[in-house]
Phi, psi and omega in degrees: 000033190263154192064011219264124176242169186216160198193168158266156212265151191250309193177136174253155180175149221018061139074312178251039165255154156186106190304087193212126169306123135301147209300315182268011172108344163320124185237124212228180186204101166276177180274107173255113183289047187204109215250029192270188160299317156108014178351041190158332208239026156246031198292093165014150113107000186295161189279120190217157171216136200231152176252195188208140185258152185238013156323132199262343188293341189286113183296296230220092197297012183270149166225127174246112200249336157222177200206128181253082184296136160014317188230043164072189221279140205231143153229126181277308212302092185270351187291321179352299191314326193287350178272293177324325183267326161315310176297316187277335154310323186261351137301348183074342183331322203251112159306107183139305187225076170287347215262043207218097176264009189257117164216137174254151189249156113091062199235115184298144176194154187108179162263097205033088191228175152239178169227134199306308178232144164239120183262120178234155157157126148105042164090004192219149194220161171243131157264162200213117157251103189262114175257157165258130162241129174243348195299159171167118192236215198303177156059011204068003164301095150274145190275095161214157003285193204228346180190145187284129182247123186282316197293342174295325164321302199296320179298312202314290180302325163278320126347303157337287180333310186285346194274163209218179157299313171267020197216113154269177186219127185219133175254155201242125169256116162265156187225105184246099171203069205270043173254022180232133198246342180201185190206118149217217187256172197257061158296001179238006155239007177220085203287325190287333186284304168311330180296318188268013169296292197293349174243358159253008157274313175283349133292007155088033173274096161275167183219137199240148114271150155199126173305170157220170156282155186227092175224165145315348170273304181204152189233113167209148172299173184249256168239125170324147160239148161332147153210140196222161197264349198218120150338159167285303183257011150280148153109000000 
């Protein structure tokens, strides 16, 4: 997250655009890495921080990588979550799976699926499926998804699937938001997801939340957070 220059934001738009004043009035149109709704984090006049690339292959050498949204410092940039949580694995960090000293990336399982991570040791391996949350409505509650996703679904069921006597399965909520205090699945904007959330936890699909820092400075994982499959106050 080093070099990071900041501007306020004009507009996001056809989901990987985005319009923004620079600090020195300059107005450019980045790349936005996030194809999700951006609920709370795309707001007009908002405060962004971009990284910027010198690739001559790159149409638009902008990346817009944080947002200081209402309910605090927002990292959009969701492919992130899958470096940050690799680091707090290979750090020892996420208490339970520590005993795994082999870890892999993009390691096909599934129905032509990858899995963000694979954990091996003592004869025993994890596939790991890494969300990104940026959602965060009252009280610190976060959400995801943000929007419906079959492929999240998709992930959901193959994760079930996989599992063995010698194969846990695990979904990893990363939460780059830090106005979010607990996590849970968004039913009520995706009913189908919470549902198949909820039928690979009773098939021994675990979940995880963890917080991170969010600065212009550092992006890392943190701290554990609640995690519940339903808000406190639905229904």
């Amino acid at each position: 997250m080093d070099d990071l220059v900041s501007g306020r934001l004009l507009r996001r738009y056809k989901r990987f655009l985005a319009d923004i004043e620079l600090d020195g009035g300059e107005q450019i149109t980045a790349h936005c890495p996030n194809t999700g709704a951006m609920t709370g984090c795309a707001e007009p006049g908002s405060r962004v921080w971009l990284s910027r690339s010198d690739s001559p292959k790159r149409k638009y050498p902008y990346t817009w990588e944080l947002v200081q949204t209402a309910r605090g410092m927002a990292c959009i940039h969701s492919a992130r979550a899958n470096k940050v949580v690799r680091a707090a694995f290979e750090a020892g960090l996420v208490p339970g799976f520590e005993g795994y000293p082999q870890l892999r990336a993009e390691v096909k399982y599934g129905e032509g699926s990858r899995a963000d991570l694979l954990l091996e040791g003592a004869g025993v391996r994890v596939f790991v499926e890494v969300k990104c949350v940026t959602l965060c409505t009252g009280a610190g509650q976060g959400l995801f998804p943000d929007a419906v996703s079959e492929r999240g679904r998709k992930h959901l069921r193959e994760l079930a699937a996989v599992r063995d006597a010698s194969t846990r399965a695990l979904m990893f909520y990363c939460v780059f938001h830090e106005g979010v205090h607990r996590v849970s699945a968004a039913g009520e904007i995706d009913p189908a997801y919470r549902e198949a959330l909820a039928a690979a936890m009773a098939q021994g699909v675990e979940v995880l939340a963890w917080g991170a820092v969010v600065s212009p400075r550092e992006l890392r994982l943190d701290h554990p957070l609640p995690f519940t499959l339903d808000p406190p106050d639905a229904g």
